[in-house]
N, C-alpha and C positions, 0 to 999 in steps of 0.2 A: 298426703299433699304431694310430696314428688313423686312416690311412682303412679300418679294418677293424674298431674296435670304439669307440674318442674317438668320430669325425666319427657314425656309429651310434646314438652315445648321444645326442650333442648332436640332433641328427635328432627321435628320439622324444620328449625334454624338451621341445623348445623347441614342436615340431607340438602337442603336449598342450596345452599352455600357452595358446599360440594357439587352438586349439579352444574353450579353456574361455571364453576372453578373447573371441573372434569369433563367437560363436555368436547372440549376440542382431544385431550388426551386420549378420550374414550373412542372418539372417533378415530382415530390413528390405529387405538387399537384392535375397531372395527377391520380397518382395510386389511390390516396385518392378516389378520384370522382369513380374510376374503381371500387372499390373496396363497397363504400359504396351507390351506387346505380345502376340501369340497366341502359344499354344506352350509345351512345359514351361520347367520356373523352368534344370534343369542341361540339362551339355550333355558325353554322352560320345563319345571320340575314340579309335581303337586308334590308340597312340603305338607309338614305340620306348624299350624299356629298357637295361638293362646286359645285354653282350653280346646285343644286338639281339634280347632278346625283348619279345615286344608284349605291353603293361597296357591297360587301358582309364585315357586321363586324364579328369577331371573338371573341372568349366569351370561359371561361369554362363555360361547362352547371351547372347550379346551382336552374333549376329547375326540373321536372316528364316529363319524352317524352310524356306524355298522355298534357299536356300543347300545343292548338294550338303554331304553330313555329312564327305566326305574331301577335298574340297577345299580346299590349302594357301591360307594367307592372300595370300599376294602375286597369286594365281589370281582373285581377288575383284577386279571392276573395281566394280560397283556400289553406291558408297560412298554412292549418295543415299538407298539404300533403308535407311540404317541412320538408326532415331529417333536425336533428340538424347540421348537416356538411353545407349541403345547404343555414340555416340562416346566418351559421358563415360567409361561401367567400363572402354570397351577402353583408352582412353588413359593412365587411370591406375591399368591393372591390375588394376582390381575384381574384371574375369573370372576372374582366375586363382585368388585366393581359397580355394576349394574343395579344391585341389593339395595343401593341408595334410595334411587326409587319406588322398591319397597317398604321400606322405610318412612319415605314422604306421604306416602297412600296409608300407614300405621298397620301394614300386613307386619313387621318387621319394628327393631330400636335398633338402636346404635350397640346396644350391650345388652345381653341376655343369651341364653341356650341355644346353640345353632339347632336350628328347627331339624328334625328328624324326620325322612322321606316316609311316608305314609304308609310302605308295609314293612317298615323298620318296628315290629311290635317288639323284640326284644330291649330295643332304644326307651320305646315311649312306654313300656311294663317297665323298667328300672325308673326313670322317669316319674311317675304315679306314687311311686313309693314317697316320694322329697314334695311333691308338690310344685316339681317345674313344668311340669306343661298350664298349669295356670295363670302360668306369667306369658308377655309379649316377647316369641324366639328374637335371637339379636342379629349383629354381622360379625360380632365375636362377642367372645363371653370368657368366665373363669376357666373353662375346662382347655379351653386355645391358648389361653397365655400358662399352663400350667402343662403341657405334654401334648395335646391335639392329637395326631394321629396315633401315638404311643399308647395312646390310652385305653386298657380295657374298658366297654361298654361300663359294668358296674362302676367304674369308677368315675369314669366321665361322668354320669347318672348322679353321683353325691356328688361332684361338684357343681353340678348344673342346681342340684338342690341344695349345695352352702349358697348359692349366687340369690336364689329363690328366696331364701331367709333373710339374708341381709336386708333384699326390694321388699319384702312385707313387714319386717322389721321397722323401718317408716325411721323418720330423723334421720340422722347423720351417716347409718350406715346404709343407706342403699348411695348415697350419692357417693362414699368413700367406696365403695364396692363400683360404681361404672365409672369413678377415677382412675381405679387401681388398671380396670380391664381395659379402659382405652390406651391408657399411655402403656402397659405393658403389652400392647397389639403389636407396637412403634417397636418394639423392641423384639419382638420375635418375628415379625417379619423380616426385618432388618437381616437378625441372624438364620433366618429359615427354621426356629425351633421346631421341633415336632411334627416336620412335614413329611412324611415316609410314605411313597407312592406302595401304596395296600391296602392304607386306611388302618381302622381300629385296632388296636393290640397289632400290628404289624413288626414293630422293634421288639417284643415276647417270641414273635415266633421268630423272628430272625437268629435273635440270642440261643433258645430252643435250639433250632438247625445245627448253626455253630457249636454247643456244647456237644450236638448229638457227631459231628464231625469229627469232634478232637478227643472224643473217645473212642472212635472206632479207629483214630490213630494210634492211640494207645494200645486197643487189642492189638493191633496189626505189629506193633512193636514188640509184643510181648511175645507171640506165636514167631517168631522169627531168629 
């Protein structure tokens, strides 16, 4: 009953809501994007949906149109060519924004597995294993308030499939499961948790680098 007509309802109320609420904000930050880069204001993406059909998602653009269009975020090394406006929406989510609307149309929930770009097979094969791509992808989910971009691929993948169990699960725990994810959204945006221009396992390889640094200080000290 709620993930199949509750979580449904909540969906269409709350994206309306928002719509009517965002609309001027959204336009502001329409002109801003106009204004401080070339290139249209949105930005569409063939995504994956429930049972891995592809929607087009909706985005302010927040990178350079010279950026292939299907290239995953972590695939982006050129983090200097993005304006300072560009760091600011990506980091705190400005871009996504638009997703409302998808939402409203039922491409998209409010809560469930950010949908995975379409030749993301390593995404949507760990994916397969849990049984989240059968579910409707969200505008956040467990794995965003739980590390985001930190997060290796496999592990994002099990939490996207604890979030799956919960919603099929049925009774109290799916609606406690898109409680937890909403109001903890509120809170990592706030702080910018897990938001690391690289994308996936980004903060591994960093850490990696750094270890592999201050050991080559060490030999260096020890040869001397």
């Amino acid at each position: 009953m709620y993930k199949h007509v509750v979580k449904r309802f909540f969906d269409i109320i709350l994206s309306g809501i928002a719509i009517v609420i965002l609309a001027l904000p959204m336009l502001i930050v329409a002109i801003i994007i106009k204004i401080d880069s070339r290139g249209p204001v949105f930005f569409k993406q063939k995504r994956v949906g429930i049972h891995k059909k592809t929607f087009p998602i909706l985005k302010f653009r927040s990178m350079p149109t010279t950026v292939p269009k299907d290239m995953p975020t972590h695939q982006f090394e050129a983090h200097d060519q993005l304006s300072r406006w560009q760091r600011f929406i990506r980091k705190t989510s400005i871009d996504e924004l638009p997703q409302i609307f998808n939402i409203f149309v039922g491409q998209m929930s409010i809560c469930g597995p950010r949908p995975a770009l379409w030749n993301q097979d390593d995404l949507i094969a760990e994916r397969d294993k849990y049984g989240a791509n059968d579910i409707r992808p969200g505008l956040t989910g467990l794995a965003q308030i739980s590390g985001r971009d930190e997060l290796e691929i496999p592990v994002k993948a099990k939490l996207d499939g604890d979030y799956a169990a919960a919603l099929n699960h049925g009774r109290f725990r799916g609606f406690a499961m898109d409680f937890k994810c909403f109001f903890g959204t509120f809170i990592s945006v706030l702080r910018s948790d897990g938001v690391v221009e690289g994308g996936t396992g980004e903060m591994k390889k960093q850490a990696k680098a750094q270890e592999n640094a201050e050991s080559a200080e060490k030999r260096e000290e020890v040869t001397k």
